[in-house]
N, C-alpha and C positions, 0 to 999 in steps of 0.2 A: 338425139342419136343414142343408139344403145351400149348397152358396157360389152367390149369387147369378152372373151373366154380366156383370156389370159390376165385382163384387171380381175376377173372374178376368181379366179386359180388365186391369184394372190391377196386378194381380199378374207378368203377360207383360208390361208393359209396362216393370214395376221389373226383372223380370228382364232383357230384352232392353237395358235401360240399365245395366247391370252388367255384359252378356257385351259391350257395346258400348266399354266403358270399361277393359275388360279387353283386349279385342282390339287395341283404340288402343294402350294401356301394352306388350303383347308386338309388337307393330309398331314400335314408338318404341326396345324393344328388340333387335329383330332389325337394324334401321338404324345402332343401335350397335355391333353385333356385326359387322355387312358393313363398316362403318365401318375398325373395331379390325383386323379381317380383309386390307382392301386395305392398313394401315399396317405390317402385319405380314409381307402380300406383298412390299410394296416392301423394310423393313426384312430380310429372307429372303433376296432378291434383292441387295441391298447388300452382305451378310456373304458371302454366296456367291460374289460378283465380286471381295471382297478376301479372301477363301481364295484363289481363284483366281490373283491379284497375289501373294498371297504364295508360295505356293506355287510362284510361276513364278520370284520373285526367291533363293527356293532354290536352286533349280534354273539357275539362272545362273552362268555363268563365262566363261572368256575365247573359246568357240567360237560363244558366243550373245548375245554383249552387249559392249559397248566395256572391260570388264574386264579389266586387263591379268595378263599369265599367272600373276604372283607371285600373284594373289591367289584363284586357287584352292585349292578344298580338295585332299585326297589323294584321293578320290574322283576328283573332275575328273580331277587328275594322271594316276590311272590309265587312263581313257577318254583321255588327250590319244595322239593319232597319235603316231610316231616325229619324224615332217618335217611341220609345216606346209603345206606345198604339197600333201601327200597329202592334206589336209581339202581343198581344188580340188579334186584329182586322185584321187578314191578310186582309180583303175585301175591308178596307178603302183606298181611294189613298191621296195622299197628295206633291202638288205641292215644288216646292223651294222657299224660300225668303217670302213673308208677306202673311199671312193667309186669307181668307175674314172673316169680321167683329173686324181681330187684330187692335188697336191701331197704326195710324200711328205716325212717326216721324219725318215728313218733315219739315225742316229749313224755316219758311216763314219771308219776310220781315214786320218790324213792322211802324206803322205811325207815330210814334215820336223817332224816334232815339234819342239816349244822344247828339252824336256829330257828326252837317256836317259838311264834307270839300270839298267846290267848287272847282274844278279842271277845269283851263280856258285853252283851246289850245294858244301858243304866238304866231304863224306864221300862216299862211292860205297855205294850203299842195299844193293849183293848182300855185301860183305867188307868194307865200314866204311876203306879205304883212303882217303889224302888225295887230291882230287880236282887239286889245285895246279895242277900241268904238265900235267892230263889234256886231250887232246883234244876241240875242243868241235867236237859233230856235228850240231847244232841247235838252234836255239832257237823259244820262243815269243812271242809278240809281243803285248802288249794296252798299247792306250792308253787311257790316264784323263784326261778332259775336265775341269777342274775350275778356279774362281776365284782367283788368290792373294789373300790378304787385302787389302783395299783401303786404300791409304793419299795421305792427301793431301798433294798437292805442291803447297809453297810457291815462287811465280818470283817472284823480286824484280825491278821496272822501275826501272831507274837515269836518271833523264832528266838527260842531262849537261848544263850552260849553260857556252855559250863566248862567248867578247869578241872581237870582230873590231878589229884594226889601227883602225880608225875607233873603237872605246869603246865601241858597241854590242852588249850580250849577249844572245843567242840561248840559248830552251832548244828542246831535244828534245821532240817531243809524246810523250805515253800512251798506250797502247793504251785504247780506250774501257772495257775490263772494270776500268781500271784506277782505281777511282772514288774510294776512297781508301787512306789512308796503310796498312790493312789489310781487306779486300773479299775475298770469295768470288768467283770466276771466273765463266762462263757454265754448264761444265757442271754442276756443284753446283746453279747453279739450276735447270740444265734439267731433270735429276733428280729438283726438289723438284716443278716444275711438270707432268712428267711423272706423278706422285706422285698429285699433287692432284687433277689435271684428264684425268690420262687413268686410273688407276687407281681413282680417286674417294676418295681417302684421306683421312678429316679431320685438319685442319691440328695436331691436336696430336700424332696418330698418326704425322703426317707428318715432323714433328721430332724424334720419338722413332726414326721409323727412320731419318733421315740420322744420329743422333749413331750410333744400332749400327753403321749397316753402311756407314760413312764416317769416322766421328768426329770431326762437322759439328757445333756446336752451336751452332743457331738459333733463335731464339723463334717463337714466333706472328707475333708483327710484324713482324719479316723478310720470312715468309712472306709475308705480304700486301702488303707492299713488293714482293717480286719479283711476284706478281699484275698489280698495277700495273703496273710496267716494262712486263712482257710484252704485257697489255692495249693501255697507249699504243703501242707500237712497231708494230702490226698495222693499224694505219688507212686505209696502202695496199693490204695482204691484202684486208678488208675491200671496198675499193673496187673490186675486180679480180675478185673474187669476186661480187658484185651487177655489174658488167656480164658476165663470162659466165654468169648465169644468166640476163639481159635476150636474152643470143643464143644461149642453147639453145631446140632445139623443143619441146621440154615440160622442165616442169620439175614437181615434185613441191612439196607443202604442207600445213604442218598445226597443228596447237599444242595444247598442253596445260596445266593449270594448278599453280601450285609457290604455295608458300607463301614472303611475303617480309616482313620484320619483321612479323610476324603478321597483317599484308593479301596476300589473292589475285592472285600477279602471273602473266603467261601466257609462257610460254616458245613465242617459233614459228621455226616452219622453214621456209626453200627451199632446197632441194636436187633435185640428180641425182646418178646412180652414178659422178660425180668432183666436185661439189663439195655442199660444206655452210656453209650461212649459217642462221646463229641469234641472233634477239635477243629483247627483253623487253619487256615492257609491261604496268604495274602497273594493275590494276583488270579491265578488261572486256575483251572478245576482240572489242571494235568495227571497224570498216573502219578507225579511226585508226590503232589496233595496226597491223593488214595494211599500211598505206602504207609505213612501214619498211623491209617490204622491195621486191623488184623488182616485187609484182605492177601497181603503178600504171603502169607506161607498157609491160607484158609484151606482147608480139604472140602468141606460142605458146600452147598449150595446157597449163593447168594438172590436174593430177590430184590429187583432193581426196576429201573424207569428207558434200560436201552440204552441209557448211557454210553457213550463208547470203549471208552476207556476202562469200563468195568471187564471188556471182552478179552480185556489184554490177561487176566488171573487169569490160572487152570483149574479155580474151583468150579461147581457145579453152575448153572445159571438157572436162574428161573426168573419170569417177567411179568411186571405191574396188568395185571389186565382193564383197573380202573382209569391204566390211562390210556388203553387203546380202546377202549368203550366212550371216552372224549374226543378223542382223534376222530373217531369213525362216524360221529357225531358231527364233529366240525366237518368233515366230509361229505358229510349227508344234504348239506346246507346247498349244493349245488342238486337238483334233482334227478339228474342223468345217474347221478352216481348212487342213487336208491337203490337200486337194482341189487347190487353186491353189500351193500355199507348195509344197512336195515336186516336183510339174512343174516346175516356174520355175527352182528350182533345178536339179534334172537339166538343164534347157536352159541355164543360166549354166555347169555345168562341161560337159557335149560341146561348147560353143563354142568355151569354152577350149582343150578337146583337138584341135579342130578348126584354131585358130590353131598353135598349136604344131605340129601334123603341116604345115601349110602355111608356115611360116616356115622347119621345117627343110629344106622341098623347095626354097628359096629365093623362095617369093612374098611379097609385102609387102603383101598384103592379100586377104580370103575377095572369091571372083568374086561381082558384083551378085546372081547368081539364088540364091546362097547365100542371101546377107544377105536379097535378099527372102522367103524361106522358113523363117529368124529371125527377122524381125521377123511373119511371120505369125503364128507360134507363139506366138510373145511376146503379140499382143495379143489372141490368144486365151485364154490364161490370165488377162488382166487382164480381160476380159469373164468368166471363170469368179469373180476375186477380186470384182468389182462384186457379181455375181449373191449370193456371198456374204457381204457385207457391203453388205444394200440399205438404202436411208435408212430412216432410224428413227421412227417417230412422233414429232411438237414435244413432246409432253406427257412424253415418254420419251427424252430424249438417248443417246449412245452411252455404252457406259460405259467403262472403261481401257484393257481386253483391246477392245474391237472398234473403238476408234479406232486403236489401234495399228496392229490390221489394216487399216483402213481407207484410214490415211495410209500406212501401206507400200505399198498398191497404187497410191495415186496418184502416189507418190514414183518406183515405177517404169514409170507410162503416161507420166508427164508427162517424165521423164528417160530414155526407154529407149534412144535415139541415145545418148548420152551414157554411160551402161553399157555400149553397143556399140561404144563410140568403137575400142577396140581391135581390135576386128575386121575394121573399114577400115580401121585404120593401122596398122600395127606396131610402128611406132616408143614407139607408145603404150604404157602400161603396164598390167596386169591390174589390178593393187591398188595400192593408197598404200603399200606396205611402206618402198617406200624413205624416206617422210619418218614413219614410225615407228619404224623405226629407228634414224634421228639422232636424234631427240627421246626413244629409251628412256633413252640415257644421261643426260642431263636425270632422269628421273624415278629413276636408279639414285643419281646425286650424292644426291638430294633426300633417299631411304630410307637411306641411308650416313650421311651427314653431318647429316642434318635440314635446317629451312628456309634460307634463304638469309637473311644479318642484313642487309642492306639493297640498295636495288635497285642499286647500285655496283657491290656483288660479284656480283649474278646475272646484269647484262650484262656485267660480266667475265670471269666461268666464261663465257657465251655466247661470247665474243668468241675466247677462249683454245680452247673446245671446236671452233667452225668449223674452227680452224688445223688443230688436232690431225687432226681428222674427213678434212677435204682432202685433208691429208699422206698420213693412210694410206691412202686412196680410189688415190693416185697409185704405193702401195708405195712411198714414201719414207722414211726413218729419221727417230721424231718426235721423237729426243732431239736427231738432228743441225738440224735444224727448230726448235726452242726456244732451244737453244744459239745460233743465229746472234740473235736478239732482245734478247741479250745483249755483240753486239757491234757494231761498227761495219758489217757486211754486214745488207742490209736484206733485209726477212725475204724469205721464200719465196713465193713467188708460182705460180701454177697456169697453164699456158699455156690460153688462150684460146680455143678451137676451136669451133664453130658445133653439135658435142655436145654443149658442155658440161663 
């Protein structure tokens, strides 16, 4: 018998509420799966932006990042230029071994030697005869440069007291080295102070080589004893040195951080290419640190690394462009951002080539129509770096790598006078080297010796490195320079000049 039209009405109907109930459940699935899917996008997204991080932080060393040069690998090392200045300059060449116009060091002989010694042949080399009475028809001549062994000299100060006809006794003063009834002199100290603070020797090391190669024997505590001395006696140094950097036209600035009884203290600097002032400041690298030294009442132009804090003075600003030749470099590393990063550059170093050919023809700064044709350049490539790094959708922030990029381009639209400060003035400087360089030695003591044991000794080194630092700046003798801090002549001081 056949199926009725109303069994089959409902047979379609139980069907269709099955294919309907099914459809829902694979719908309800697929929503899970696009669900899973965009978590898995983003998740995708995420891992692949910190490959990319990491991967970059590989690939970092001291030509792309504030890493300083020790801590490259051999890799790097091998990729490092000959000269520094050539990573500006790629166009420059520069041979090996002594420079033209460098300072030579050739050993000559001198006309009065301290002591001959005639050397006579005893036999005659063709027939073995005595040479005695023989006629001498030439000789040869070499002289040997060498130390005699060092030994130390004890002066005894005899301070006489006399009685005058009236009953009153007079004594004779001491020389100030004369501290007590037995004292080491000034240069023994200066030596050890030389030792410490210019050589960066730790202090047990340091006693170990006075007893060799003196036959000095000093403890520790001495040592930190003459520290001291040295430190207090520089107060005037100190104060002669912060006013001429007050009246140089720029001056250089920077800081870096050291470890001090196991808290963060910041070592900083102002310097130019004749003086150096260094001190310390435990904790944070606040505008309170900076007050320390000259920037608060500076009129001139400071040359710095962007720092922020430096933005807070109303003196002039001028900016490290060595370190945004790194930046732009680590930015590079992604290849999208070649576009912008790779120009900019090339236009930061033919500037520079550019100031240098016109300083040595003797001008003191690129002509207006120059500079306006720089700075055209310039912010045509910051409209190419926007274009490429355009705002991001709210629901999607930037991620690592593209705020980097991001904030580098604004760092150089909003700051680009100020990267070009050099190029108006010459007086100005290209890079911060110079206040990196007083501040390596800082971070050489630190990897030598270890932390600093308390912030006493680290503005002591500080106090004692400026001396040193000046001294040599001025080619002065720094043993001769220590040695007076040690006596009654007050130390050395740096004339004054409106350079600096």
């Amino acid at each position: 018998m056949g199926v009725s039209g109303a069994d089959r009405v409902a047979e379609l109907v139980a069907e269709n509420t099955l294919l309907r109930a099914r459809c829902d459940e694979q719908q309800s699935h697929i929503a899970r799966l696009v669900e899973q899917n965009s978590v898995l996008v983003d998740q995708v997204s995420l891992l692949v932006t910190k490959v990319m991080v990491l991967e970059k932080l590989l690939k970092g060393d001291s030509s792309n990042s504030s890493r300083p040069p020790s801590s490259d690998s051999d890799t790097a090392k091998n990729k490092r230029p000959v000269a520094n200045s050539r990573t500006m300059n790629p166009g420059t060449k520069r041979s090996k071994g002594k420079q033209p116009g460098a300072q030579g060091r050739t050993l000559r002989t001198v006309p009065d030697p301290d002591v001959v010694i005639v050397h006579s042949p005893v036999a005659c080399q063709g027939c073995g005869s005595s040479l005695d009475d023989a006629v001498v028809v030439g000789k040869v001549v070499r002289q040997v440069f060498d130390i005699p062994a060092p030994k130390v000299i004890v002066t005894e100060h005899q301070a006489l007291r006399c009685r005058c006809s009236c009953g009153s006794e007079t004594s004779a003063p001491l020389p100030a080295e004369a501290t007590s009834p037995a004292c080491y002199g000034p240069n023994v100290k200066a030596y050890a102070i030389y030792l410490l603070c210019r050589q960066h020797v730790p202090q047990e090391r340091c006693a170990e080589a006075l007893a060799e190669m003196f036959g000095v024997a000093v403890s520790v505590g001495t040592l930190n004893n003459w520290l001291s001395e040295a430190a207090d006696a520089l107060d005037s140094f100190v104060a002669a040195v912060t006013i001429g950097l007050g009246q140089a036209p720029v001056i250089h600035v920077d800081e870096t951080p050291v470890r001090s009884n196991k808290t963060k203290a910041y070592f900083h600097v102002a310097c130019t290419a004749m003086l150096t002032l260094l001190w310390v400041h435990i904790g944070g690298r606040a505008r309170t640190a900076i007050d320390a030294g000259p920037l608060p009442s500076y009129a001139g132009v400071a040359v710095h690394d962007r720092y922020i804090a430096y933005f807070s003075y109303p003196c002039g600003h001028a900016l490290c462009n060595a370190h945004i030749l790194r930046q732009l470099q680590s930015v590079a590393e992604v290849r999208r951002q070649q576009v912008w990063t790779n120009p900019i550059s090339d236009l930061i170093r033919a500037t520079k080539t550019e100031v240098d050919n016109a300083a040595a023809a003797g001008k003191t700064c690129l002509l207006d129509r120059r500079m306006r044709r720089i700075r055209h350049d310039w912010d045509h490539l910051i409209a190419v770096a926007y274009a490429t790094n355009p705002d991001p959708p709210k629901s999607k922030p930037r991620n690592y790598l593209e705020r980097e990029a991001y904030n580098l381009a604004v760092a150089l639209d909003t700051h680009r006078d100020l990267f070009l400060a050099y190029a108006t003035n010459f007086n100005i400087n290209y890079t911060n080297n110079q206040a990196e360089q007083d501040l390596r030695m800082v971070k050489i003591q630190a990897k030598i010796s270890g932390e600093f044991r308390s912030l006493r000794g680290a503005q002591r080194f500080a106090t004692i490195r400026s001396y040193i630092s000046t001294t040599h700046k001025h080619g002065l003798s720094i043993l001769d320079n220590i040695a007076r801090l040690y006596t009654t002549t007050a130390p050395w001081l740096p004339p004054l000049t409106p350079t600096g």
